[in-house]
MIKOLFI-930434 format. One record per atom (N, C-alpha, C, CB): residue in three letters; x, y, z. Coordinates in pm, 1 decimal. Atoms other than C-alpha are relative to their C-alpha. Glycine has a CB too. Layout:
<rs>
ALA	X	Y	Z
...
</rs>
This chain:
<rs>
UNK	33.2	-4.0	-140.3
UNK	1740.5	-7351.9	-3832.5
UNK	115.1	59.0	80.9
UNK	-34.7	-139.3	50.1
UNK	-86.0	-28.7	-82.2
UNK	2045.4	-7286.4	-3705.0
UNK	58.5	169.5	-67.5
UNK	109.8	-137.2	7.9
UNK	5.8	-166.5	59.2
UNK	2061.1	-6922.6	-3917.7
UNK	-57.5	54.7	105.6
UNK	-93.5	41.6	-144.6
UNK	76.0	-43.2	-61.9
UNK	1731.5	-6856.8	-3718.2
UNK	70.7	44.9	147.1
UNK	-102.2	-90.3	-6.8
UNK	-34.9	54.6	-140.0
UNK	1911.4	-6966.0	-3359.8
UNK	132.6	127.0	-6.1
UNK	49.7	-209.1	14.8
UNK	-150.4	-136.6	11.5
UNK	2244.3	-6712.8	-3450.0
UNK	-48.3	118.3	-35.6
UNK	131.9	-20.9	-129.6
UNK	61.1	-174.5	-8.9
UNK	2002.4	-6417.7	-3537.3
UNK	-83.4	54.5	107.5
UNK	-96.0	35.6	-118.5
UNK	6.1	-9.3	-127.0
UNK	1880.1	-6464.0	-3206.5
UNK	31.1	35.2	60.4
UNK	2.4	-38.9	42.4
UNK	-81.8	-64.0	-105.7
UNK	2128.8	-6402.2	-3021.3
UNK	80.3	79.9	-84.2
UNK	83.7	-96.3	97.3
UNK	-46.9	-97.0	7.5
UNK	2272.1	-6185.2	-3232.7
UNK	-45.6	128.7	23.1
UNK	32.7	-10.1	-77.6
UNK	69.1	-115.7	-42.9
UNK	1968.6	-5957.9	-3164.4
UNK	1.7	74.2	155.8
UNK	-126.8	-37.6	-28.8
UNK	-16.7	-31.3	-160.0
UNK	2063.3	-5965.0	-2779.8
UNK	170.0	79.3	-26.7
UNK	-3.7	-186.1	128.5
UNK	-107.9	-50.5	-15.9
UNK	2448.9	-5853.3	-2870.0
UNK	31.2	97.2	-100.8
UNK	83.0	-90.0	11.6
UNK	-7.8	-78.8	101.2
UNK	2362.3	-5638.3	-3174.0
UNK	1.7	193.7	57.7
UNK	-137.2	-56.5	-96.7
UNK	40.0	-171.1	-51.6
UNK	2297.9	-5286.7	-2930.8
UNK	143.0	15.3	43.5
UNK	-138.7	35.7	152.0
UNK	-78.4	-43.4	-55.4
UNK	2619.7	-5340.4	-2791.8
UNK	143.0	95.3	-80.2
UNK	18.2	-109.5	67.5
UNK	-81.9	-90.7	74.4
UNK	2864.4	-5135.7	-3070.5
UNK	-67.3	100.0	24.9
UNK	26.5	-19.8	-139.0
UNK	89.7	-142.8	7.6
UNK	2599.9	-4921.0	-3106.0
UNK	-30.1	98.9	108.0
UNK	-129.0	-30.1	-36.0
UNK	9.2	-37.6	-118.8
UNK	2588.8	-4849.9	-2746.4
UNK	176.3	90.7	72.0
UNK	-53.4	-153.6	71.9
UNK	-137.9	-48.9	-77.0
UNK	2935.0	-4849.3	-2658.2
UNK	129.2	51.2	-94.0
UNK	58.2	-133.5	90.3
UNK	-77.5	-46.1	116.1
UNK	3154.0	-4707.5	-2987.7
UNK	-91.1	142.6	-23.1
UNK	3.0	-123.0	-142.3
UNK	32.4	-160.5	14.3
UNK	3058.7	-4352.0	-2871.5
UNK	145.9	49.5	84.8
UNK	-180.8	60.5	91.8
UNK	-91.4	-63.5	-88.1
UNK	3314.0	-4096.4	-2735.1
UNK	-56.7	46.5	183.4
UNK	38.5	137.6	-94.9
UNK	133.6	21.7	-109.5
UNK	3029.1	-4065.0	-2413.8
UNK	162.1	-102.2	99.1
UNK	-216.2	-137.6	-91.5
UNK	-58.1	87.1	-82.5
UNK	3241.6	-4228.5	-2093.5
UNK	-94.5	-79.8	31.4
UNK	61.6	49.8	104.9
UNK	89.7	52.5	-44.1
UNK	3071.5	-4523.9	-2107.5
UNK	41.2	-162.7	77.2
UNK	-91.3	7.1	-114.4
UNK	-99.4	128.5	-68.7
UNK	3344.2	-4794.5	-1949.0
UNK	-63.8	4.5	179.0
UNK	226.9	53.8	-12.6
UNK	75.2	76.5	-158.7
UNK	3131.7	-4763.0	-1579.5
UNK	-92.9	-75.3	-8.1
UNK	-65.8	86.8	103.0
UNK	98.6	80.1	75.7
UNK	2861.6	-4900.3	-1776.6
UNK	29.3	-151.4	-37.7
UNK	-22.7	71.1	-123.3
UNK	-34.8	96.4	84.8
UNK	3029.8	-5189.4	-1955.9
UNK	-46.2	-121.6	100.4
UNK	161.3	8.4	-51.8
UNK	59.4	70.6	-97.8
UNK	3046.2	-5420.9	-1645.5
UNK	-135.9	-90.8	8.0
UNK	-8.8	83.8	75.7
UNK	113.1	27.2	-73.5
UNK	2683.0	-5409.1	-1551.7
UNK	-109.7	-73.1	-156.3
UNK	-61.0	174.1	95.3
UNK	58.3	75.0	143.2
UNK	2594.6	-5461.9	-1962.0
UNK	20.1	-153.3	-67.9
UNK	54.3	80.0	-105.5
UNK	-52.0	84.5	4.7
UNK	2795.0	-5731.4	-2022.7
UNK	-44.0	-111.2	84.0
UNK	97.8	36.3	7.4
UNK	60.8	113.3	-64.2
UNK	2667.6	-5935.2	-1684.4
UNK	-151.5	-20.9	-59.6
UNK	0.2	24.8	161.3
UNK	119.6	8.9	17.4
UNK	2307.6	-5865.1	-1830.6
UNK	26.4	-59.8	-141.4
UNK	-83.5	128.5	23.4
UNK	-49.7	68.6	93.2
UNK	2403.2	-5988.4	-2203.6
UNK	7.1	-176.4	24.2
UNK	129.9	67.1	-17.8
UNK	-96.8	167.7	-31.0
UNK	2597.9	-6331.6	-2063.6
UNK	-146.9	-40.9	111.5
UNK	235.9	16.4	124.0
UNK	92.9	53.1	-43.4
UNK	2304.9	-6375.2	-1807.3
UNK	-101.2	-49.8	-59.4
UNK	-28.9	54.5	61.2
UNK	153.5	22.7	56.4
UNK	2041.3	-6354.9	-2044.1
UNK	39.4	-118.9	-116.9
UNK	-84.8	168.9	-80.3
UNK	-78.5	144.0	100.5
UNK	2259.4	-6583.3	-2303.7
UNK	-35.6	-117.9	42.0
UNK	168.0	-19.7	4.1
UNK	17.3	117.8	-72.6
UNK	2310.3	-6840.0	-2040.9
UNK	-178.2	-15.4	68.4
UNK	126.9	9.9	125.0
UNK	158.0	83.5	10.1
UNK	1908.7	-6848.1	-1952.1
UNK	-61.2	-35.5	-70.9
UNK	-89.0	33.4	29.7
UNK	17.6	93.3	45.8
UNK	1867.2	-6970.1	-2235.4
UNK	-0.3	-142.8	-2.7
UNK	26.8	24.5	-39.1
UNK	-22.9	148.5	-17.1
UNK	2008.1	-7316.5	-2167.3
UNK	32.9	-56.3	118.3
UNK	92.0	-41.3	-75.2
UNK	-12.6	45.4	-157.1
UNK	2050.2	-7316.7	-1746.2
UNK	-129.5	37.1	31.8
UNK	119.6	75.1	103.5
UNK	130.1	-40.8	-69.2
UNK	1757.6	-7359.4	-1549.6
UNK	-19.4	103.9	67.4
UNK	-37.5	-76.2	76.9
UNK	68.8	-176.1	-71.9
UNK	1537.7	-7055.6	-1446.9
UNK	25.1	2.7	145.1
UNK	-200.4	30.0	-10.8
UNK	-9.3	-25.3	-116.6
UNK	1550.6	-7170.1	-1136.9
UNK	172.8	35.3	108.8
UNK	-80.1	-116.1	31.0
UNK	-137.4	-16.8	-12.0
UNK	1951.7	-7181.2	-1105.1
UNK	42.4	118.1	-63.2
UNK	69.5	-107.8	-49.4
UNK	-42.6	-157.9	5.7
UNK	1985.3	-6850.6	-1258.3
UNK	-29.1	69.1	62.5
UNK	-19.7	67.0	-81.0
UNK	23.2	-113.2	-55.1
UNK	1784.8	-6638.8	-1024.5
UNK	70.6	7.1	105.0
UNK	-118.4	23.6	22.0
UNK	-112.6	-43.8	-115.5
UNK	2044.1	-6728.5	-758.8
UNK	131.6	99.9	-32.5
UNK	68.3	-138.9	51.1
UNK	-123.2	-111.0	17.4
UNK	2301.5	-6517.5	-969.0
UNK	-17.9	87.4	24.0
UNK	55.2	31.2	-97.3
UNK	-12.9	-118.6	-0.6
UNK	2302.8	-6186.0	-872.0
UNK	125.8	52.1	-24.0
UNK	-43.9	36.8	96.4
UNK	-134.8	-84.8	-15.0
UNK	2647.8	-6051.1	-922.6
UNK	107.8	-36.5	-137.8
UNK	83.2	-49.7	165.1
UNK	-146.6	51.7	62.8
UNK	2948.0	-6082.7	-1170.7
UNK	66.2	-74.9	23.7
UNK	81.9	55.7	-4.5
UNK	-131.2	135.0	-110.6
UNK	3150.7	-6306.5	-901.8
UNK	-83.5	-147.1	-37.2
UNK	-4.5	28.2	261.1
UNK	26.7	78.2	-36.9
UNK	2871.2	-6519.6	-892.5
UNK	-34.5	-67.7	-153.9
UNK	-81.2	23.6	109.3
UNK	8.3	69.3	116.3
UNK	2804.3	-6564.3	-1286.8
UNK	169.1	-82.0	-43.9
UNK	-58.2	121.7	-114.7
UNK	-99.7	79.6	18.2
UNK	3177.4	-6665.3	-1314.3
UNK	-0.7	-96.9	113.0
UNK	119.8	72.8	-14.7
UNK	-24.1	127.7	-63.7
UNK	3181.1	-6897.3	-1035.3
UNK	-88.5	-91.1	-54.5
UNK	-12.7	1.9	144.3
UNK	75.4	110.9	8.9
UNK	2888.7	-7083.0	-1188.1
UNK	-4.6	-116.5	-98.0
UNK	-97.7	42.7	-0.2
UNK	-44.3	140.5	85.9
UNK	2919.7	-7449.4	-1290.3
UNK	-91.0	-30.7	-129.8
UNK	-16.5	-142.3	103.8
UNK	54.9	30.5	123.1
UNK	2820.3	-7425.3	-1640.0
UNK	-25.5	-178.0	-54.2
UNK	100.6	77.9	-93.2
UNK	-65.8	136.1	66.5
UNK	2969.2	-7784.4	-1724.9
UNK	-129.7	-95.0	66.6
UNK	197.1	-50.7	65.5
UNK	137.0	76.6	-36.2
UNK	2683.5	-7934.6	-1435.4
UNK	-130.4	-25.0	-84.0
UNK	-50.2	64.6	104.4
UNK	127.1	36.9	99.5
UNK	2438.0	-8130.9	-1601.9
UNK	-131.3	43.1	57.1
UNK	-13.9	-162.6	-27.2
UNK	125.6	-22.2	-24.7
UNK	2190.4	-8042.5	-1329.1
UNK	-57.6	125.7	18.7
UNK	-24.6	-60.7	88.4
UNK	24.3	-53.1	17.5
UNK	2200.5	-7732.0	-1411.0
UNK	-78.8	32.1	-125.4
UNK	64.4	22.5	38.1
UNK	32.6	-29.0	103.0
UNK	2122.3	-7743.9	-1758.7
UNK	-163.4	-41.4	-48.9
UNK	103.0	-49.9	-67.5
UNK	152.7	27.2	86.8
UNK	1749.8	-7726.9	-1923.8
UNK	-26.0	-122.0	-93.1
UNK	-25.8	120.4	-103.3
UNK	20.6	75.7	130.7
UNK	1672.2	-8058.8	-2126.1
UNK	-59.4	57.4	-128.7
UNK	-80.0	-103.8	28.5
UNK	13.0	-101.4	119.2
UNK	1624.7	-7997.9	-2477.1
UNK	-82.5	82.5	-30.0
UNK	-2.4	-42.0	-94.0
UNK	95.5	-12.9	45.2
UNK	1276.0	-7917.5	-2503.1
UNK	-14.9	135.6	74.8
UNK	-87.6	-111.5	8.2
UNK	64.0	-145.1	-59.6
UNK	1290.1	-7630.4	-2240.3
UNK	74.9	105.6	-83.7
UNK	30.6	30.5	181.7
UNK	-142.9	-121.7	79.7
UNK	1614.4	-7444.9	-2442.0
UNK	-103.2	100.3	-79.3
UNK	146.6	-99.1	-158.9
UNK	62.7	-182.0	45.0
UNK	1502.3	-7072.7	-2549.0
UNK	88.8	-6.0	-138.3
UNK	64.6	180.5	141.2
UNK	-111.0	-14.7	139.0
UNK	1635.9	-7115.0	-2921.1
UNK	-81.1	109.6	-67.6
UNK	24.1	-160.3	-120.3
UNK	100.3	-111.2	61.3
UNK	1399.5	-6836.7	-3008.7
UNK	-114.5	-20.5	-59.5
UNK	50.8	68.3	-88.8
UNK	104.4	35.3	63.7
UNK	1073.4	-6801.7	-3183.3
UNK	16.1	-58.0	-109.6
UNK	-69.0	83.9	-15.6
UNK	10.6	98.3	173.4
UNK	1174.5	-6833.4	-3563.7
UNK	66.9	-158.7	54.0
UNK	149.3	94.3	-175.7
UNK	-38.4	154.3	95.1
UNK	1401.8	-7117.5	-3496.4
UNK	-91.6	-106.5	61.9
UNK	186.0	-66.9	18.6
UNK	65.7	51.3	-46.7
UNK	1138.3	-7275.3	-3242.6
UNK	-83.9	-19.1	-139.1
UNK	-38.8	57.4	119.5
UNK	95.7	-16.4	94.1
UNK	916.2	-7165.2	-3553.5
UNK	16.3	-137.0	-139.1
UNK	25.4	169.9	-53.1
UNK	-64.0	70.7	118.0
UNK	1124.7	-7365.4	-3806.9
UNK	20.6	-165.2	29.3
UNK	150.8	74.1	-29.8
UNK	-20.5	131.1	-68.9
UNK	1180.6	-7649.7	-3611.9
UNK	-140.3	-77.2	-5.4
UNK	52.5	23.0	158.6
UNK	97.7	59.8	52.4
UNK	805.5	-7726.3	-3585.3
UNK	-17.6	-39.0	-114.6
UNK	-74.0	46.9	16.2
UNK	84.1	23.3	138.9
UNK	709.4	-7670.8	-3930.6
UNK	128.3	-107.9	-53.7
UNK	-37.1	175.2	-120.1
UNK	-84.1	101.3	123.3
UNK	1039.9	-7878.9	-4073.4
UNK	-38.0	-124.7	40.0
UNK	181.6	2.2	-8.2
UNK	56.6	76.5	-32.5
UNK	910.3	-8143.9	-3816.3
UNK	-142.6	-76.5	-59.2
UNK	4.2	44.3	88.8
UNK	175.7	28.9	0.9
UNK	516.3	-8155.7	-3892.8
UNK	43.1	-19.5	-148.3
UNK	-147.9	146.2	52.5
UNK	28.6	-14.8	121.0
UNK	605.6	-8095.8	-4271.2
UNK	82.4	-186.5	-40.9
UNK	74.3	174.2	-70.6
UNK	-64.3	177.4	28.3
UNK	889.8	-8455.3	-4247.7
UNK	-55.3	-96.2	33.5
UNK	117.0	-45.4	58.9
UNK	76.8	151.1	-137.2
UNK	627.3	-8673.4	-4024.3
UNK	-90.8	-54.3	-106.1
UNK	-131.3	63.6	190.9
</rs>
């Protein structure tokens, strides 16, 4: 399960060599990739509704990760399909 949950997100940070390990000037870029990456990371486990107030770079580092009332209880967390997938069936298959 937790294989499933790290090929997850490795599929969100897997474009980024491939993207940016060209000779291409692509350092005006980096910035705006990077806030979209770490945003989409962190909506995984902060509420939807406390992320759409981020708009900016300033405002993803100022935000209080550590707040509990920010965070999604377990059941909403985006751990992806397979490991969502795996998680049922290891459930239904131990009950």
């Amino acid at each position: 399960m937790r294989l499933a949950f790290f090929l997850s997100v490795f599929k969100h940070i897997t474009p980024f060599p491939t993207e940016y390990q060209t000779d291409k000037p692509m350092l005006p870029f980096l910035c705006t990739y990077l806030f979209t990456v770490v945003k989409t990371l962190m909506g995984r486990f902060i509420k939807s509704d406390k992320m759409t107030g981020v708009a900016s770079v300033y405002q993803l580092l100022k935000f209080d990760v550590q707040a509990k009332e920010n965070h999604n209880v377990y059941d909403q967390i985006d751990a992806g399909f397979t490991t969502e997938k795996d998680i049922y069936f290891y459930f239904h298959k131990h009950s």
